[in-house]
N, C-alpha and C positions, 0 to 999 in steps of 0.2 A: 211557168218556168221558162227563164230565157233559154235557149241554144247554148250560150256562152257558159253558163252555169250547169247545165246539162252535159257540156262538154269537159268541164273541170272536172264534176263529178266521175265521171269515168273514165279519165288521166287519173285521178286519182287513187280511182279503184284498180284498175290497171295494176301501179306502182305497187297498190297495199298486196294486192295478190300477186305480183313479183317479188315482194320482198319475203310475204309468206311462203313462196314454193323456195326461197335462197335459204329461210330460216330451217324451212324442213327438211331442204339438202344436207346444208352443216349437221342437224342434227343427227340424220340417218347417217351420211358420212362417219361423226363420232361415235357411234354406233357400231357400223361395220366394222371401223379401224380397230377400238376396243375389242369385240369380238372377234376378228383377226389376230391378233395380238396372244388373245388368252387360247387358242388354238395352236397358236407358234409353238406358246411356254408348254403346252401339254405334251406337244409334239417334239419337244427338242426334250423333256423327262424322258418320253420312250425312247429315243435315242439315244441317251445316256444309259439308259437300263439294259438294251441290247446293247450297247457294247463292252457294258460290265457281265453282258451274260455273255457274247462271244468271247473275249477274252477268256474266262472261266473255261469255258467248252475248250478255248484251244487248251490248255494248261493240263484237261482232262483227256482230251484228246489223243494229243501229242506227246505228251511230258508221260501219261500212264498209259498212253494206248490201249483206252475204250474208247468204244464207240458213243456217240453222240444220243442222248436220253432223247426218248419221246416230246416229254415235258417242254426241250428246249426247241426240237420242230414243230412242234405247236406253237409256241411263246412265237419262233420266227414268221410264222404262216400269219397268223395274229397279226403281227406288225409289219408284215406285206400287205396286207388287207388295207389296212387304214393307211402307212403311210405312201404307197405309189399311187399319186395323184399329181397333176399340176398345179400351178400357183391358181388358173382358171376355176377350177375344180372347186376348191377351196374358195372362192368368191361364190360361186354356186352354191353351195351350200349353205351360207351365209345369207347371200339373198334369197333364198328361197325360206328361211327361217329354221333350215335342219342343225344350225350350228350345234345344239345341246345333243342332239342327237349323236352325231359324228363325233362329240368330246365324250360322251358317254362308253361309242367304242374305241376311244383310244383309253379311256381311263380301264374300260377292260383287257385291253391291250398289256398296257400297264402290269395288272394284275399278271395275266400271263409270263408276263418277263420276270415277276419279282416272285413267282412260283419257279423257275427256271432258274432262277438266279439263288435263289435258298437251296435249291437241291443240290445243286452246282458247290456250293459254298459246303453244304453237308457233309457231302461225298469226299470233296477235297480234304475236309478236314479230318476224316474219318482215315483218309491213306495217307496225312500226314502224323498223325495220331499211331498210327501204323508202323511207319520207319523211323519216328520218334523211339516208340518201345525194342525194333529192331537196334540201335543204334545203342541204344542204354542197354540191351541185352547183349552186345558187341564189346561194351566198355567194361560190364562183369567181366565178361572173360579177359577182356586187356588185363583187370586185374590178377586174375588168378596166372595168365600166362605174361610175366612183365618184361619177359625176352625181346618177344618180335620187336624189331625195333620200326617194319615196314607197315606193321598193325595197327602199333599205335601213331603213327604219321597217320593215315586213313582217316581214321575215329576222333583226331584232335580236329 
């Protein structure tokens, strides 16, 4: 074999194995981006879910003045856990191959919140259900007493 032809040959090969290691960038690339991606959407669900569970908490909180259930500092502690990281963090994991891992506890995370957020949801309806029946037992009596006239302003 000539020189010249031995030399083509491995410009060549060169090129095929630089185009193979570009081919296998992109791919891993579309790879991480995708699994970035489907980590974001999990994590922006727990996000929504705490803060249909804080809201709830405050409305329990505030509005009836109890205290804040077990249930939902667990659900919070839970979604401390997994979401206070960096955008770093999150590539770490990712490259390192833990991504399902880490989606696993945020989908537990998940759970957490939407055990919080039923309970929450329970309760509330349980003390609206409550002044409901207060309120229709108020309006009995509006009728039997049809004088007050400051009574029934209140009850209307």
């Amino acid at each position: 074999m000539s020189s010249d032809l031995k030399e083509t040959i491995e410009v060549l090969q060169s090129k095929a194995d630089n185009y193979q290691e570009a081919t296998n960038y992109e791919a891993k690339l579309q790879e991480y981006t995708g699994e970035a991606s489907s980590l974001e959407t999990s994590l922006v669900g727990l996000r929504n879910r705490m803060e249909e569970v804080e809201r709830l908490n405050g409305i329990y909180t505030k509005v009836f003045d109890y205290k804040t259930p077990s249930v939902v500092e667990d659900a919070r502690h839970q979604t401390r856990q997994v979401i206070d990281r960096d955008a770093d963090e999150y590539w770490e994991l990712i490259d390192e191959g833990r991504g399902d891992q880490y989606t696993a506890k945020v989908q537990t995370a998940k759970s957490e919140a939407d055990k919080a957020r039923d309970l929450l949801r329970t309760k509330l309806n349980e003390l609206q259900s409550d002044w409901q029946s207060d309120v229709q037992a108020a309006r009995r009596i509006q009728t039997l007493m049809p004088h007050d006239s400051e009574a029934a302003w209140l009850l209307d």
